[in-house]
C-alpha positions as CSV (number, residue, x, y, z in Angstrom):
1,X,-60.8,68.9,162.8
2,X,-59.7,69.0,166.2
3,X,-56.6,70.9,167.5
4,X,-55.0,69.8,170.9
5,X,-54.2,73.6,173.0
6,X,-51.6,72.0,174.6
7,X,-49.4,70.1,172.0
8,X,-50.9,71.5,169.0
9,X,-51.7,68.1,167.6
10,X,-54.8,67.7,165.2
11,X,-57.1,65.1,165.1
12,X,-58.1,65.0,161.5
13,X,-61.3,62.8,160.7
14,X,-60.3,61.4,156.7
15,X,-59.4,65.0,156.1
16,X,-55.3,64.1,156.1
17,X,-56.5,60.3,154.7
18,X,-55.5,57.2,155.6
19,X,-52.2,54.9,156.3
20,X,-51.9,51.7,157.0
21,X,-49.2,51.2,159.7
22,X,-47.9,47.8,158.1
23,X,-46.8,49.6,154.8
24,X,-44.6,51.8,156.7
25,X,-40.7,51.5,155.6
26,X,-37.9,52.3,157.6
27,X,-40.1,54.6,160.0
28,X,-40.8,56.6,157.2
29,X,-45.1,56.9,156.7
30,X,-47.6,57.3,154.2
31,X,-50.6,59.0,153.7
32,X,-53.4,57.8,150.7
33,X,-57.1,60.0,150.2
34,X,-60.1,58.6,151.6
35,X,-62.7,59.8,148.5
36,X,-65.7,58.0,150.8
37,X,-68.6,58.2,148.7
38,X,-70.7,61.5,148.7
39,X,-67.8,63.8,150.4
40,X,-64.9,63.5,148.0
41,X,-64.8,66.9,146.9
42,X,-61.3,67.8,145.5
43,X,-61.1,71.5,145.9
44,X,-62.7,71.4,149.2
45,X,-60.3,68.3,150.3
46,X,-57.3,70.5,148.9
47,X,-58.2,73.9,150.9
48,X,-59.0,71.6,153.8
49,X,-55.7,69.7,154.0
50,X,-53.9,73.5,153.5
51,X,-55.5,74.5,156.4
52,X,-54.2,72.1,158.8
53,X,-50.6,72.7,157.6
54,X,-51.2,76.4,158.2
55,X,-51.8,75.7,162.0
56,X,-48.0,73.6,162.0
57,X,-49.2,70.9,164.1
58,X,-46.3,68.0,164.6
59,X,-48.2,65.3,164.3
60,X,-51.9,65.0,162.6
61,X,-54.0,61.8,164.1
62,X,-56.2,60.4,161.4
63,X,-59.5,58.3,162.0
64,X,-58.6,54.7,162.3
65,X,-54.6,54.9,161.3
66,X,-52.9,56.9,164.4
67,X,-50.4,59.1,164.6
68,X,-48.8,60.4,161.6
69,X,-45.6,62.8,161.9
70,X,-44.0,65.3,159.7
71,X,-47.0,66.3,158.0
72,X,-45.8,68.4,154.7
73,X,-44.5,66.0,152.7
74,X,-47.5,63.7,153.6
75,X,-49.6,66.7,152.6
76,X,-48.1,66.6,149.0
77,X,-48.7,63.4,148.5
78,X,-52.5,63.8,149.4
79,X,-52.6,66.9,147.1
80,X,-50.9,64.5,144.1
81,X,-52.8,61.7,144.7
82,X,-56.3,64.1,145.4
83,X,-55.1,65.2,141.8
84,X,-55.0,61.6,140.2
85,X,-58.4,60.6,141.7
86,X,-60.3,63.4,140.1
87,X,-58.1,63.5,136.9
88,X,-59.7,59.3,136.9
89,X,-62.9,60.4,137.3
90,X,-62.9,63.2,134.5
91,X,-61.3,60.2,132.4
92,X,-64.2,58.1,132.9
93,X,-66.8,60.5,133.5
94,X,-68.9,59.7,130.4
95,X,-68.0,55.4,130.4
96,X,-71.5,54.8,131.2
97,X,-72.6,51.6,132.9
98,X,-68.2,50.7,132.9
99,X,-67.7,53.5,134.4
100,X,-67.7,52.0,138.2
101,X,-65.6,49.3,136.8
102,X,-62.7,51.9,135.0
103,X,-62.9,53.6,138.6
104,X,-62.4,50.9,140.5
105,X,-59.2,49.5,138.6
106,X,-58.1,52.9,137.9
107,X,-58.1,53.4,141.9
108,X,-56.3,49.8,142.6
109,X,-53.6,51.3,139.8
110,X,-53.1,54.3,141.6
111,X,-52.1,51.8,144.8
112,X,-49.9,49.8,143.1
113,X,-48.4,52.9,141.6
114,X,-47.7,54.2,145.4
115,X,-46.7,51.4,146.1
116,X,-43.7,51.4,143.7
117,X,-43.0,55.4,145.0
118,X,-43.3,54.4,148.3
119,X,-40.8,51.2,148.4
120,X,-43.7,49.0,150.6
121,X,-42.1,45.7,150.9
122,X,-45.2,43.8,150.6
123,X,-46.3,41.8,147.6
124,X,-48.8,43.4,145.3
125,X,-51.4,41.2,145.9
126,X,-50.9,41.5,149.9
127,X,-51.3,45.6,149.4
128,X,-54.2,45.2,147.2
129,X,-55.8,43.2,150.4
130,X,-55.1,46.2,152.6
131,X,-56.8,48.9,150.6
132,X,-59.5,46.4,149.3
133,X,-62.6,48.0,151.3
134,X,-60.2,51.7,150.8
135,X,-60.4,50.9,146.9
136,X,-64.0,50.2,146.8
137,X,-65.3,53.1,148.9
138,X,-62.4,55.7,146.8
139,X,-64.2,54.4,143.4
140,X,-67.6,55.2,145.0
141,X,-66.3,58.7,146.2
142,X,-64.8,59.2,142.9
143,X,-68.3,58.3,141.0
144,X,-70.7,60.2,143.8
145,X,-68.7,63.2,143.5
146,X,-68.9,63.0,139.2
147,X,-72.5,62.5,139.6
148,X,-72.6,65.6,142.2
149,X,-71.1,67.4,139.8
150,X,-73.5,66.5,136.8
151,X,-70.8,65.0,134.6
């Protein structure tokens, strides 16, 4: 993480996730968890995401996705959807050699679920295109982290 002295911008690596500029609706932006395999760490990923509210930045620049403005509410749904990834995981922890499968379309479900909460106007299918590599790499961080963790 990065802090600009003179605006008080951060430049947040995957830390504050990502968000695809196209799914943005009315002006109003997104943000969705990069778990990239062998640093999703939920607790760590929580703490880390508190910390950059803490320093009140007005706009947080994420790796990739730009500018994203009024951070807080973006930071809840990080912490929510941090939540859901690791809540998958602990589903499937023990699924064996299905377990990268259940991850996988348990991580494309929790896109299709934001996009529902978040009104995006595109099609299903055209979102699932979007976050196709996102959804891969998340169910990778998802089963890295459970094997980090010796689950």
């Amino acid at each position: 993480m990065v802090r600009d002295s003179k605006t008080g911008h951060i430049f947040a690596g995957d830390t504050f996730g990502l968000s695809y500029r196209e799914l943005d609706r009315d002006g109003k932006q997104f943000s969705f968890p990069t778990t990239s395999p062998s640093q999703f760490e939920p607790a760590e990923l929580r703490r880390s995401i508190n910390r950059v509210l803490s320093l009140g930045p007005a706009a947080i620049y994420v790796t990739h996705f730009g500018r994203l403005t009024d951070p807080a509410p973006l930071a809840v749904d990080l912490h929510r959807l941090i939540d859901a990834h690791a809540e998958l995981g602990e589903r499937h922890r023990r699924a064996g050699t299905e377990r990268k499968r259940l991850l996988t379309e348990g991580v494309r479900s929790l896109v299709l679920a934001e996009r529902e909460r978040q009104g995006w106007r595109l099609p299903s299918d055209k979102v699932l295109e979007v976050f196709a590599l996102d959804i891969e790499l998340n169910a990778q961080g998802i089963e890295s982290w459970l094997d980090a963790e010796g689950k």
